[in-house]
Every structure is written in structure tokens, then in C-alpha cells.
N, C-alpha and C positions, 0 to 999 in steps of 0.2 A: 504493500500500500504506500503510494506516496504520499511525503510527509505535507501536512498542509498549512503553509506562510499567513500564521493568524498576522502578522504587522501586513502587509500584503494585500490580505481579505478587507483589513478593517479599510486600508487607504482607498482601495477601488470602489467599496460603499461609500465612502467622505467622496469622491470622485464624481460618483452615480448622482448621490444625491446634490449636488454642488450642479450638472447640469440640466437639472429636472427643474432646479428654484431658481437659477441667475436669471433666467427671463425673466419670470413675474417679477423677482428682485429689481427689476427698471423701475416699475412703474409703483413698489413699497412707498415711495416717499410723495406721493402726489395726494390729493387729497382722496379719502375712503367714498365712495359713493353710498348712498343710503339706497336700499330697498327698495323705498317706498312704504315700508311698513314697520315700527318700530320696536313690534315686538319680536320681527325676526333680528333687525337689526342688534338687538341685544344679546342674540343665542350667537350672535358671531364676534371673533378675537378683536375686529377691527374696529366694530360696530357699524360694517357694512361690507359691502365687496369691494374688491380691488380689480382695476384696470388690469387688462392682459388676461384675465382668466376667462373659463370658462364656468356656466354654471347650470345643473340638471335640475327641471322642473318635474317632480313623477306625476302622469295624470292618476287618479282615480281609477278605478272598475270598467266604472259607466261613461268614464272620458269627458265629465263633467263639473270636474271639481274644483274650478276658479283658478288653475296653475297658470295659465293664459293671461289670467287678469294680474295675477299676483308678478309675472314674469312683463309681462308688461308695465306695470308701475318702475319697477325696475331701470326699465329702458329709459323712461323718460327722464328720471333723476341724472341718467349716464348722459343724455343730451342738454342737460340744463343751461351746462356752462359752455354749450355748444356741439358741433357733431350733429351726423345724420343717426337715426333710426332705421334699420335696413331688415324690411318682413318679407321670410319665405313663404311664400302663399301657394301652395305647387296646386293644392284642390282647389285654387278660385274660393275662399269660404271667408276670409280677411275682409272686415265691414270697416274701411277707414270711421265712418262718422261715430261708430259706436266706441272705436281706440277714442277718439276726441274728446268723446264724454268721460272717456277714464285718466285726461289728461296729458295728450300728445297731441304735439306740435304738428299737426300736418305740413307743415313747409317742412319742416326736418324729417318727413317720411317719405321711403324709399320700398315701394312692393314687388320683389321680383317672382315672377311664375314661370317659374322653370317647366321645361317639358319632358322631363325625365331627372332621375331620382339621381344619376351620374353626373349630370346638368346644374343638378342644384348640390350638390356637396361643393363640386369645381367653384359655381357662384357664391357659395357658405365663405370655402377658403380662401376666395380674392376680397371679400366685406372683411373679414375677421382681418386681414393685411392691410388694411388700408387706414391713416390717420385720419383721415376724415369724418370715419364712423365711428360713434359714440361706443354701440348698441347694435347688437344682433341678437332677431328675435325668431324662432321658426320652433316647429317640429320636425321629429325626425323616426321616422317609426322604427327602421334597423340603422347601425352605425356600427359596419367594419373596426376593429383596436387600433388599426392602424392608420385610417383614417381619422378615429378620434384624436390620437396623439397628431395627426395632422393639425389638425384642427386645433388641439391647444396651443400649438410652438406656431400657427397662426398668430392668436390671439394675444401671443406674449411678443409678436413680433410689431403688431399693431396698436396693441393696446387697449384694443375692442372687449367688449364686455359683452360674451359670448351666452345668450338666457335657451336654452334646449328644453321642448317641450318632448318629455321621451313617454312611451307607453308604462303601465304598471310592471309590465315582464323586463323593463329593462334597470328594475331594483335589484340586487345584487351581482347584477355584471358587472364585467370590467368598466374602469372608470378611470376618464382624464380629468373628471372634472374637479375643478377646488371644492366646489360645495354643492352638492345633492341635497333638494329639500323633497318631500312627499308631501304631496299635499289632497285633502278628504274632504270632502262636503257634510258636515254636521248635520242630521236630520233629526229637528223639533223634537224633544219628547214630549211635549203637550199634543195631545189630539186636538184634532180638527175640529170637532164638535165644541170642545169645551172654550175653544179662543172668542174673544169677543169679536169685530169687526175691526175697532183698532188696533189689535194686536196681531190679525192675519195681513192688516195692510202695512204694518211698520216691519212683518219679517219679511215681508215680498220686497223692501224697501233694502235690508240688508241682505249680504252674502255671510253663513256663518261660516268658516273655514277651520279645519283644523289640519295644523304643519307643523311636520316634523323634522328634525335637520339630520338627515343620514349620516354628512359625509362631510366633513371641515378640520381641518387639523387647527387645533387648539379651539376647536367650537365645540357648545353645548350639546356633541354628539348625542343623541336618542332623546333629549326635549324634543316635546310637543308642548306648541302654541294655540289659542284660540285665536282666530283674526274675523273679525266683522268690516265687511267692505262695504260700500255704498252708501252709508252715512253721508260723509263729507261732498259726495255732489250732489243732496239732495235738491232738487231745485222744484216746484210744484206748478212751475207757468206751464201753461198751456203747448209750450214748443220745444219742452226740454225732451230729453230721450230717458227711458224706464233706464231706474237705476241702477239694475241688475242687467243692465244693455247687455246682449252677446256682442263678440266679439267679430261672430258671423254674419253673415249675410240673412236676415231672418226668413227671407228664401231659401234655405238649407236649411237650418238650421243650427243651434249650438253644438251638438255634438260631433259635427265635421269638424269641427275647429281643436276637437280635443281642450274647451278652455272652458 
């Protein structure tokens, strides 16, 4: 049996690990983006994400459980101080005006519909490269390891803040991502019967969400959070859009969108 050079071993992990972090390393010292949400914000080392990475959205079962909206908020904070917003929209399901009412900038948005799943990674990896872009926002229903790692040493190359809406089945595969959140749709335990009229129109009013943070080195790994969304745009005029606006084209509906 050959003898095995533990000084040797330990340096080529110091090594390993030294080219996995120097990317993101660039963009450590710039300001931390927020969320959009501040209780996730807290379950992170930063108290928010950092530019160059990437980050996994899990949907839900029923592919309806607000990661869309929540991955969206996101984006817009990445574009605040400037930068495009760049959405994969391959199924056509992508409702600008409904993003609007959750707070994006239509001039900073950018929809591309790829015509094939090859098409649109190629288009994923030239946004994630580009200074320009804030924010990258799409689904992705399979993602080759190698690709993915593509796609990270993109996003550290750019600086892009990479939001992946991935399916349920893609919770414990492999992962480039810095931070993996899962995210569930809270269903009422009050029956229907017993609610009054104000209280079934103040919960159609909010999104109850509940997320979890899989995957964050120095993060509040396996917390789960309650998040209530659609409050803050409440608006009651006559021309405003329902709070709980899809994300989609309400001609498809929400569940194309996975959000």
C-alpha cells in the first residue's frame, strides 16, 4: 500500500477550496443585497446574498408555492442600484405587468424565450457574464453538474445574482448553488365555514409562505421561516392588480410558471 502524504492531502484541499471561493471573494466586499424579505434575510451570515453567486429556489409539490415571487423580490433589490433584470421565459407564461405589481422596474426588464432548453442555458451563461445584469431570474427543470458549475464561475465572473427556480426532485442533488431555500404554501387551518367574510378576504389579500434555508455555509441551515407576502402592495383602487397577482399570464395560468 502506498504511503499517503497527509501535508500533501491537507494543501491540495487548502488549494481546492481557495479556487471554489476566490470568485465570489471579488465581489465579498461590495454591499450585501437584501432579499427582499427580512426574515430570510436574517437566517443568512450576511444578512442577505452576495453578488457573483448563484441561488436555488425549490418549488413546492403542486409548483405553486410563491418561490417565483419570493425569487423575484430578490431580483429587484439586485437592480436597485442599477443593472438589468434578465427572465427566462422558454413556456411564454412570464406576465410583465403582474412582476410590476411585485415591484420591478420594467425598463430594467429583459424576457428572453428561448427555443430550446440548449438555447436557453447558452443564453442563462452569456446574462450570468455580463456587468450589466443585476439579476437572473428563470426556471430550470433539469440542470447537467456541469453545467451548473458552469453557470456558477459565470456568475462569479459577472457578478450576477443568479435566482433558479428548480423542481421539488431537485432537493438533494448536487448543488453549485450558495444558498438553496425551499419554499411551501401554508394552508389555513381555520375552515372555510367558520371564517367571517373579512377574514377570507384579508387571507386572499396575503400569500402565507413557509421557507426553509437548505443550503448556506454559515447560514441558519434547516430554519424554517413564516413569510406573509402581499400586504405591502395593498392598494384597493379600482385599477390596481389582485395582490396575490400571478406571475403568469392569467391565460395559462399560475402553475406554468412554477411560482
Amino acid at each position: 500500500m502506498r504511503h499517503i502524504n497527509h501535508s500533501a492531502l491537507i494543501s491540495l484541499r487548502g488549494k481546492v477550496q481557495r479556487l471554489e471561493t476566490e470568485g465570489r471573494q471579488r465581489w465579498q466586499g461590495q454591499s450585501v443585497i437584501s432579499t427582499g424579505t427580512k426574515p430570510l434575510d436574517q437566517l443568512l451570515p450576511s444578512r442577505g446574498l452576495v453578488r457573483g453567486t448563484l441561488v436555488e429556489w425549490i418549488l413546492g409539490a403542486d409548483r405553486s408555492s410563491g418561490a417565483g415571487v419570493l425569487a423575484l423580490r430578490a431580483a429587484c433589490e439586485a437592480a436597485r442600484d442599477g443593472g438589468y433584470v434578465i427572465v427566462f421565459d422558454r413556456q411564454h407564461c412570464f406576465f410583465p405587468p403582474a412582476a410590476a405589481a411585485w415591484g420591478l422596474d420594467l425598463k430594467r426588464l429583459v424576457v428572453i424565450r428561448a427555443s430550446s432548453v440548449r438555447d436557453e442555458l447558452w443564453a442563462l451563461d452569456q446574462a450570468l457574464r455580463c456587468r450589466a445584469v443585476a439579476a437572473v431570474w428563470g426556471g430550470l427543470e433539469e440542470l447537467d453538474w456541469r453545467w451548473f458549475r458552469r453557470l456558477q464561475l459565470s456568475a462569479e465572473q459577472g457578478g450576477t445574482l443568479g435566482l433558479l427556480l428548480r423542481p421539488a426532485r431537485a432537493r438533494g442533488q448536487p448543488s453549485w448553488a450558495d444558498v438553496q431555500w425551499q419554499v411551501t404554501p401554508v394552508v389555513p387551518k381555520t375552515e372555510r365555514s367558520q371564517q367571517s367574510q373579512h377574514e377570507l378576504q384579508h387571507q386572499r389579500s396575503l400569500w402565507q409562505l413557509s421557507v426553509t434555508l437548505n443550503r448556506c455555509r454559515g447560514g441558519a441551515i434547516g430554519r424554517t421561516v413564516q413569510v406573509s407576502i402581499g400586504e405591502q402592495y395593498r392598494d384597493d383602487s379600482a385599477n390596481s392588480l389582485p395582490l396575490a397577482a400571478s406571475l403568469a399570464d392569467p391565460a395559462t395560468g399560475r402553475a406554468a410558471t412554477g411560482t
